[in-house]
C-alpha positions in Angstrom: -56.5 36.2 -29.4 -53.9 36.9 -26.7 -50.3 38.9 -27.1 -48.0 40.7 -25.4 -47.7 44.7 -26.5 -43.8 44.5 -27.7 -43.1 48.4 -29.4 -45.2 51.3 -28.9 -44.7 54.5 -30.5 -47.0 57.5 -29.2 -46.7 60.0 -31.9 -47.6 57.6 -34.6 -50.1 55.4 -32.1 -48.0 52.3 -33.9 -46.2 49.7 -32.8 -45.8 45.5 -32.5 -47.4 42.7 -30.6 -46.1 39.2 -29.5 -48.4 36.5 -29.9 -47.3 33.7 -27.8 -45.1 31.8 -30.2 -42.9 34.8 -30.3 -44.4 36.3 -33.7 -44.4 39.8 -33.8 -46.9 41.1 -35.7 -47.7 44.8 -36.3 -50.5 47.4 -35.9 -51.2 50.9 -37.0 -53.1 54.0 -35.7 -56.3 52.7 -36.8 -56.5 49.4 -34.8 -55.0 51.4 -31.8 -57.5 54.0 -32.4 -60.3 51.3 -32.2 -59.5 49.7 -29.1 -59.9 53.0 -27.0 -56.6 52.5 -25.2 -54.9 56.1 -24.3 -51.0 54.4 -24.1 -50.0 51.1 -24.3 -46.8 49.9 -22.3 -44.4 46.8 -23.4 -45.2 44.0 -21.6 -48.8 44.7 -21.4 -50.7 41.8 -22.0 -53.6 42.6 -24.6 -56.3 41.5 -26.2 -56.1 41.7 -30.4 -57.8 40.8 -33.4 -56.1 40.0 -36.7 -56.8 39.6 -40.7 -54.5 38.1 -42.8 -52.0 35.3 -42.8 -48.3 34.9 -42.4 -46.4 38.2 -43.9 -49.6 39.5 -44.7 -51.1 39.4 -41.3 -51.9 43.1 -39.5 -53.5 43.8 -35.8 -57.1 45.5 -36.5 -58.0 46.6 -32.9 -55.3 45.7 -30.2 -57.0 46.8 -26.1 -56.4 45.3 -22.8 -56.3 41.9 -21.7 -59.6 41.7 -18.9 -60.2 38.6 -16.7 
């Protein structure tokens, strides 16, 4: 699934994505960690995978978009 990196915080590695309807949804350390990505910048179109549904739903690995 496509988003759009929307918040970013470096200490905590945590942040928010867009998907393309305009939901945010958020991620932790742990999916950051597992994408390998050093900094992530808003804007930044990326590539994520997801568990859960509606409220419930959480980012588990979040890296770059690549054509």
């Amino acid at each position: 699934m496509q988003a759009t990196a929307y918040t970013y915080d470096q200490e905590t590695r945590s942040g928010s994505v867009l998907l393309d309807d305009g939901t945010p949804v958020p991620f932790d350390a742990p999916a950051f960690d597992a994408g390998g990505l050093r900094l992530l910048r808003p804007g930044q179109r990326v590539r994520i995978e997801v568990t859960g549904e509606a409220e419930a739903r959480r980012v588990t690995l979040i890296t770059l978009q690549t054509f």
